[in-house]
C-alpha positions in Angstrom: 2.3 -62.3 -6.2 -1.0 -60.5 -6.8 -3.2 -61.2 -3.7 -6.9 -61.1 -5.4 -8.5 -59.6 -1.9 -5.9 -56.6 -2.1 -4.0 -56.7 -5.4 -3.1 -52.6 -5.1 -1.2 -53.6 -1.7 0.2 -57.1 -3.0 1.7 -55.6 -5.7 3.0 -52.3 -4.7 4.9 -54.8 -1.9 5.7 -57.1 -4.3 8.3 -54.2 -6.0 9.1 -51.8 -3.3 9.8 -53.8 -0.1 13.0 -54.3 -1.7 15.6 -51.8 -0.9 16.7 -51.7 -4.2 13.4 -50.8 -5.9 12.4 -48.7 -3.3 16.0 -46.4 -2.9 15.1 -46.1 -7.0 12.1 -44.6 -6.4 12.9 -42.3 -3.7 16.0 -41.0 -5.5 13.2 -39.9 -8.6 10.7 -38.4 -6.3 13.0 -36.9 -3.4 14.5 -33.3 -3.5 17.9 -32.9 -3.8 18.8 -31.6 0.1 17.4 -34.4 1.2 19.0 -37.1 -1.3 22.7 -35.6 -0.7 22.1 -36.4 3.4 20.9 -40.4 2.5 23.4 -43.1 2.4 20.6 -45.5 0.4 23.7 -48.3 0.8 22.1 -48.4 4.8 18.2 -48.7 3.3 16.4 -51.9 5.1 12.8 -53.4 5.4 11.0 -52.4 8.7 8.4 -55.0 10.1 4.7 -53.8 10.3 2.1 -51.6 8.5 1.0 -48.7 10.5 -2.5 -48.4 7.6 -6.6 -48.5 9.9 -7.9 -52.4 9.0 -11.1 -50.4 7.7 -8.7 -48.9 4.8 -6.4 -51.1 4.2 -8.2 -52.1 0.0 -7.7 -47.9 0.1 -4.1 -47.8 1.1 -0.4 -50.0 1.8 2.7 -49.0 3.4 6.4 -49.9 3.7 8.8 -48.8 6.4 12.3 -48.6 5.7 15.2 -47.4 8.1 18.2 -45.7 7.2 21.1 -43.6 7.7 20.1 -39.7 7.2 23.3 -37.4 7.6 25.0 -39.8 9.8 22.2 -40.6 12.1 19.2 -43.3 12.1 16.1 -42.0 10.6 13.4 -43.9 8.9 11.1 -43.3 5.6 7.6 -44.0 5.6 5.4 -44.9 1.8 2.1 -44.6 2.1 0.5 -45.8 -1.7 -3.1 -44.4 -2.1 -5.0 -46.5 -4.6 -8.2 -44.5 -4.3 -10.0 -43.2 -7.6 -10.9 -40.1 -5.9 -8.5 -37.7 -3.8 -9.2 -38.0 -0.2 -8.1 -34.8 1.3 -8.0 -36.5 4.9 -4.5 -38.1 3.9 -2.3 -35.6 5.9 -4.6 -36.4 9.1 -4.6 -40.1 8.4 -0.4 -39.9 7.9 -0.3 -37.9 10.9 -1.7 -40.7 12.6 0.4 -43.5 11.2 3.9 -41.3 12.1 3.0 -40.7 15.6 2.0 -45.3 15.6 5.6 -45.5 14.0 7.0 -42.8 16.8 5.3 -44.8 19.5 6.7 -47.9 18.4 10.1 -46.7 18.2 10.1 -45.4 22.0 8.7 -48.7 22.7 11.2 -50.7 21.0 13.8 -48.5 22.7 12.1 -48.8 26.3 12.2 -52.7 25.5 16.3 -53.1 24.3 17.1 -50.4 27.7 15.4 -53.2 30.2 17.2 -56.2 28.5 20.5 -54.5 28.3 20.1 -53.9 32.4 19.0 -56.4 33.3 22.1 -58.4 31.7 24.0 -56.2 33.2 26.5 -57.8 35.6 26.1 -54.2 38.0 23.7 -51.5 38.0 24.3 -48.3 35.6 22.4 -44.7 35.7 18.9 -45.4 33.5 19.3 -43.4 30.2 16.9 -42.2 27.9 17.7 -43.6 24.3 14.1 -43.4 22.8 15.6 -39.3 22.3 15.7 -37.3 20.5 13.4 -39.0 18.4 14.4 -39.6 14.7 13.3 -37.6 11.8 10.7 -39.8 10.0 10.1 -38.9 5.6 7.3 -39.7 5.0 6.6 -40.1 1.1 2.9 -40.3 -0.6 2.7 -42.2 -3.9 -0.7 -41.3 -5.7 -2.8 -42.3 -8.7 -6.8 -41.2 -9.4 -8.7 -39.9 -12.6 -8.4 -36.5 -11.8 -4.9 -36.3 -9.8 -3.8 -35.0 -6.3 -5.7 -31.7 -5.1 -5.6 -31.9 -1.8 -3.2 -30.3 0.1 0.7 -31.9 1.0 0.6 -30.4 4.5 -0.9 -30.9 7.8 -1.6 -27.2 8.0 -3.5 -27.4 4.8 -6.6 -28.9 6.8 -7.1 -26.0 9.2 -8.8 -22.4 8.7 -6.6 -20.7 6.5 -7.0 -17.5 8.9 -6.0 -19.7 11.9 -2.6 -20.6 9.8 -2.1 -17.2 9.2 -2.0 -15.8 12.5 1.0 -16.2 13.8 0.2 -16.3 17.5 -2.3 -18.9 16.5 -0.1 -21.0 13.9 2.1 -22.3 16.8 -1.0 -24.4 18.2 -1.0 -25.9 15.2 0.5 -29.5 14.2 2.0 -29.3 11.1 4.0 -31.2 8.8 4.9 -31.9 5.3 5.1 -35.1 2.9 6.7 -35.7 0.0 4.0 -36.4 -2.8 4.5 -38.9 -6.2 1.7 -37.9 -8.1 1.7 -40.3 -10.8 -2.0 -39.9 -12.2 -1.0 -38.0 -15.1 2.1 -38.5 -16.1 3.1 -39.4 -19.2 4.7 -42.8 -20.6 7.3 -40.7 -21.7 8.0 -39.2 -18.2 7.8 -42.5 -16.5 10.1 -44.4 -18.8 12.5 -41.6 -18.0 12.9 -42.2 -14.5 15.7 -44.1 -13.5 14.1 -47.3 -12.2 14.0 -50.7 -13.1 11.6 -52.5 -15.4 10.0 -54.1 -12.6 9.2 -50.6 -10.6 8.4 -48.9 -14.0 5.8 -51.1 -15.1 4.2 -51.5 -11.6 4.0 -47.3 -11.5 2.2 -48.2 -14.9 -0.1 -51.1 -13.8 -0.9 -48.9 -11.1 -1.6 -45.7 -13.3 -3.6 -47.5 -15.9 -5.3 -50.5 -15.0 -8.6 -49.0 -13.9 -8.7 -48.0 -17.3 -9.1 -51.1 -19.6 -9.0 -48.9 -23.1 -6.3 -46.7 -21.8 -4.0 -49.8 -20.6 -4.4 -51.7 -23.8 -3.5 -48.2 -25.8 -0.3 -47.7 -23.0 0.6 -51.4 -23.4 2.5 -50.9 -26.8 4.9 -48.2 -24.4 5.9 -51.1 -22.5 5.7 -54.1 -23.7 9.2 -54.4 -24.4 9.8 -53.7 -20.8 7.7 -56.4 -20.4 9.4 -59.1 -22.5 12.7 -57.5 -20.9 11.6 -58.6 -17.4 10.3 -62.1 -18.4 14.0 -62.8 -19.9 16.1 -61.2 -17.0 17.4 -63.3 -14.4 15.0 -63.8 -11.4 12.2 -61.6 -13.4 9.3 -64.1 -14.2 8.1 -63.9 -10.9 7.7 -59.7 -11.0 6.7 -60.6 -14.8 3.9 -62.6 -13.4 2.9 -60.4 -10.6 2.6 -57.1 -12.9 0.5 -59.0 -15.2 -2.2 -61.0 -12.8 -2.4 -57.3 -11.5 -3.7 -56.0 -14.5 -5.9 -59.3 -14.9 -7.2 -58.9 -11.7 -8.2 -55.0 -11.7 -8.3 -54.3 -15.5 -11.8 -56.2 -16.6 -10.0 -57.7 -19.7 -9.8 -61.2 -20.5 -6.7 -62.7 -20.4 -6.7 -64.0 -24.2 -7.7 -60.2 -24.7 -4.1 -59.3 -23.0 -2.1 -62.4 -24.4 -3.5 -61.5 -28.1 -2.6 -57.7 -27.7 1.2 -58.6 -26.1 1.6 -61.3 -29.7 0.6 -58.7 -31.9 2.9 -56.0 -30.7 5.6 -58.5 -30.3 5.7 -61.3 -33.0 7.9 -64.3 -32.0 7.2 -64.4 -28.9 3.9 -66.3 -28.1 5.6 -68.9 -27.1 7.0 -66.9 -24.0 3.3 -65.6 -23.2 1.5 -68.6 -23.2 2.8 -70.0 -20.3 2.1 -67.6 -18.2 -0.5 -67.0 -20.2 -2.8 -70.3 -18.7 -1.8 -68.8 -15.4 -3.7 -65.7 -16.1 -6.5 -67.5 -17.0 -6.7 -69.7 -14.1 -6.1 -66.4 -11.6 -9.2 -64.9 -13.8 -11.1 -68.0 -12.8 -10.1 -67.3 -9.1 -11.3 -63.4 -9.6 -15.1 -64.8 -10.5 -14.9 -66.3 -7.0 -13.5 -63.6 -5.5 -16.1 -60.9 -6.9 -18.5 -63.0 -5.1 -17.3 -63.1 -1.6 -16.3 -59.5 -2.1 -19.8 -58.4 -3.3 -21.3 -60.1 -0.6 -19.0 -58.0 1.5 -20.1 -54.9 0.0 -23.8 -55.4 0.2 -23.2 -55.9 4.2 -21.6 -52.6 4.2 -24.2 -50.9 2.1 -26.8 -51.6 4.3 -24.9 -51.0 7.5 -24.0 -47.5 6.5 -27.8 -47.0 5.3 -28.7 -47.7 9.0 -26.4 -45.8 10.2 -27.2 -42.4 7.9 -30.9 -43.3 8.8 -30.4 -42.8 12.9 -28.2 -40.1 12.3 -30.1 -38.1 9.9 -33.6 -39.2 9.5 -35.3 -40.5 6.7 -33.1 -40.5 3.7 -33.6 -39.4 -0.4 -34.2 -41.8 -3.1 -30.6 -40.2 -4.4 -29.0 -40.2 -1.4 -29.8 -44.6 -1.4 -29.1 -44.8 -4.8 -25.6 -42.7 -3.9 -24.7 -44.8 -1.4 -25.9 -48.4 -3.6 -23.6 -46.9 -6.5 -20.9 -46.2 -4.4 -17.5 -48.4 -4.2 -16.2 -50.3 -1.5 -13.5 -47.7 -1.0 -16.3 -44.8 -0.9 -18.1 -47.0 1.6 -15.2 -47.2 4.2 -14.6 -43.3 4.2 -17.9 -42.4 4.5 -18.6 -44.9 7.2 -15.4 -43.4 8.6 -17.2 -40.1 8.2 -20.5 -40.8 9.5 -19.1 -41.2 13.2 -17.7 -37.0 13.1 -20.1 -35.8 10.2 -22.5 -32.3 11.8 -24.6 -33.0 8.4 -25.6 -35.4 5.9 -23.3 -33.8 3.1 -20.4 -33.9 5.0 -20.6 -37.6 5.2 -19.9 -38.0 1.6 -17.2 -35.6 1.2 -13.5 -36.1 -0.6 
């Protein structure tokens, strides 16, 4: 269900830790010459989340293994529920793949000892942690103005260091595979082969920072909706794909309940139900919003120290910036701070 500290993560887990769901999704967002080379029927749930603490209201992850032309590989989604683009995300995944890396070798090291030690005679120590396997890792993205950062590694160094090719070789570099789902149409989504579940979480996800838009997108899917509150097993996605909206949309829950009646009639006595559920989860979000704007304060003034020794005295705009700014935009630039050479490049995407 929707978790009211970290709804984004709660639901995008909710849907895609399930092989099912998530082997849907990668089938509409992988290229072909990778999709012929996956046997989806080996797809499984890997334990552990490789995302910083600091960012983890920014960002969630799943890791899956499976079987990638015959041999074990593993695919890594990293969801990005930032308003903003933050252009860091190669650096930050680049991070995360070498954590999932590490912890494969690990996890290898540790099944080598067992087997030899329950061994009934010695045998020559092998190396099974290599080669290493080939890790996808896939980058599912929604903000107001849409990804425009770059989908490589590479992309964050000096273009004329990348260009010179007895340079580029000192270069990490890698690609990801990027779901950019910020403007695409209803249209476009409904298209996608994916269940109602996984389609109208891609939609929670696209539109509910947007209260007007949402209510206007609702009449796209609301028969998706009603679909999923009849299927077998589907009040609980139902339910989560809903206290989602009523937890990050700022819409009343009668708002929601009298704008699902009016698009479909009959059915308000399938909506109510749920319908007091919403209502009680809103009450929970009032005292939520205060723990979490206590939260935010703390942070405001902690990175208002910290500009202060770094920088010196700071603007009336530059306070007023930083007061605006969301918790999200508090964590990356107090991520920044610690790197920054100036006070502008503290607050950049």
């Amino acid at each position: 269900m929707a978790d009211p500290n970290n709804p984004h993560d709660a639901l995008a887990k909710w849907t895609f830790s399930k092989p099912t769901e998530a082997a849907a999704l990668l089938r509409s967002v992988l290229p072909p010459e990778l999709l012929r080379h996956i046997d989806f029927s080996t797809l499984r749930l890997a334990p552990g989340s490789f995302v910083d603490d600091a960012l983890r209201g920014a960002y969630s992850d799943l890791l899956f293994t499976v079987q990638f032309a015959g041999k074990p590989a593993l695919i890594y989604f990293l969801f990005e529920h930032l308003s903003t683009v933050d252009g860091l995300v190669p650096l930050r995944l680049a991070r995360y793949l070498v954590n999932i890396l590490e912890k494969h070798v690990e996890e290898a090291k540790q099944r080598e000892t067992a087997k030899r030690r329950g061994a009934q005679r010695k045998t020559p120590q092998r190396k099974p942690v290599l080669p290493l396997p080939l890790v996808i890792p896939v980058v599912l993205h929604h903000s107001d103005s849409g990804w425009t950062g770059p989908t490589r590694l590479g992309g964050l160094f000096d273009p004329d260091v990348m260009s010179n090719p007895a340079l580029r070789d000192f270069v990490p570099d890698f690609g990801f595979c990027l779901d950019d789902i910020s403007h695409i149409s209803d249209q476009e989504l409904r298209e996608r082969s994916l269940s109602s579940a996984a389609t109208l979480t891609l939609w929670a996800l696209r539109d509910a920072r947007h209260p007007a838009r949402l209510l206007e997108t609702l009449r796209h899917f609301v028969d998706l909706l009603l679909r999923l509150h009849s299927e077998p097993g589907g009040r609980p996605a139902f339910a989560a794909v809903l206290r989602y909206i009523l937890l990050v949309a700022d819409i009343p829950a009668d708002v929601i309940v009298q704008r699902l009646t009016a698009l479909a009639p009959g059915t308000e006595e399938d909506i109510m139900t749920p319908a007091e559920q919403w209502k009680a989860e809103g009450r929970e979000k009032g005292r939520v919003e205060g723990r979490v704007e206590g939260r935010v304060e703390g942070r405001v003034e902690m990175l208002l120290r910290q500009l202060t020794v770094r920088f010196g005295r700071l603007s009336v705009s530059t306070v007023d910036r930083v007061r605006r700014a969301s918790d999200v935009e508090l964590m990356c630039w107090a991520e920044n701070v610690l790197t920054a050479d100036a006070l502008d490049a503290v607050f950049r995407d």
